[in-house]
N, C-alpha and C positions, 0 to 999 in steps of 0.2 A: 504494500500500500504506500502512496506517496500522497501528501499533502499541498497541496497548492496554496500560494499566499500573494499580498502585495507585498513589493519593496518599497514602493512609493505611491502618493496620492496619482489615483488616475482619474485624466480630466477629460469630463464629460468634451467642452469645448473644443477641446484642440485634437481628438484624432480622426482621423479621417474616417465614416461610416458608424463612429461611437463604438468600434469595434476593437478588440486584440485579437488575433489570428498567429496560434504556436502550433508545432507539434510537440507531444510528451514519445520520448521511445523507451519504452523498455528491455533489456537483455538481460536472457538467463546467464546462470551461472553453468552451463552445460560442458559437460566435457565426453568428447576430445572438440566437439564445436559447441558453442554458444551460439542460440538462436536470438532473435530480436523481433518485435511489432513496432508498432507505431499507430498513434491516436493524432485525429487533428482535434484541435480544443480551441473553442470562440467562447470569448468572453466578451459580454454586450453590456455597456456601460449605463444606466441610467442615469438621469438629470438633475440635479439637487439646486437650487437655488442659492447659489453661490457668488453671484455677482452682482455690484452694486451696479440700477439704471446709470447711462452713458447720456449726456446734454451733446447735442451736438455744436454748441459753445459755452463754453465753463463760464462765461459772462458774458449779460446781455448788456447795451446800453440803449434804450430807449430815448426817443424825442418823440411829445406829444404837445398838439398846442391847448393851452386850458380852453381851447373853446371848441373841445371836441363832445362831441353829441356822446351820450348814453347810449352802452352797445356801439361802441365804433372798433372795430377792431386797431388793434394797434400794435403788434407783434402776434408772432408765430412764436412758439419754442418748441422745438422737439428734442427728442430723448429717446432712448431704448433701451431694452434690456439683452446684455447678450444672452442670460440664458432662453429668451425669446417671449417672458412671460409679460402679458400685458403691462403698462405703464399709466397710472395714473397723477395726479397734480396736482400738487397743494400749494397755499401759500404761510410761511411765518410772518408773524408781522402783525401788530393790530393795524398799522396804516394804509397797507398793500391792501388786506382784508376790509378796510370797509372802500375803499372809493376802484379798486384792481375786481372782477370778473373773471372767471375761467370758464370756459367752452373747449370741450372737447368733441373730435369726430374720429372718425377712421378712415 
């Protein structure tokens, strides 16, 4: 019997297919020959939520003139996540929070 283990974190993100692809081979201790097999073994990575959303600019700077209408759009921000899990929007701030509006689409 042989035990399989990790040596290192395996990242969902980075490999190609979310896959590992080895073979394990086995050989007897036979005498006057020693025979052998061989196994292919896939190990398929699952997803964990591991990454903080990505801004697609780390600062915004905005100009608005104060005599813009209620509901006027006035930036876009976007963001993602690389593990790919939806992204939603908040604000800190009691000043953003009452005169700032968020609207989101898809």
């Amino acid at each position: 019997m042989m035990e399989c283990g990790t040596c290192r974190r395996l990242d969902y993100d980075s490999i190609v297919d979310h896959t590992y692809n080895f073979t394990i081979m086995a050989t007897d201790n036979g005498y006057p020959v020693s025979h052998s097999g061989s196994a292919m073994v896939r190990v398929s990575v699952t997803n964990v939520n591991d990454e903080d959303p990505v801004f697609m600019q780390a600062v915004e700077h905005i100009l608005v003139s104060e005599d813009a209408m209620p509901n006027t759009v006035i930036h876009v921000v976007q963001a993602y996540d690389p593990d790919g899990d939806d992204v939603t929007f908040s604000f800190t701030g009691k000043m953003a929070q009452a005169c700032i509006c968020i609207s989101t689409s898809k």
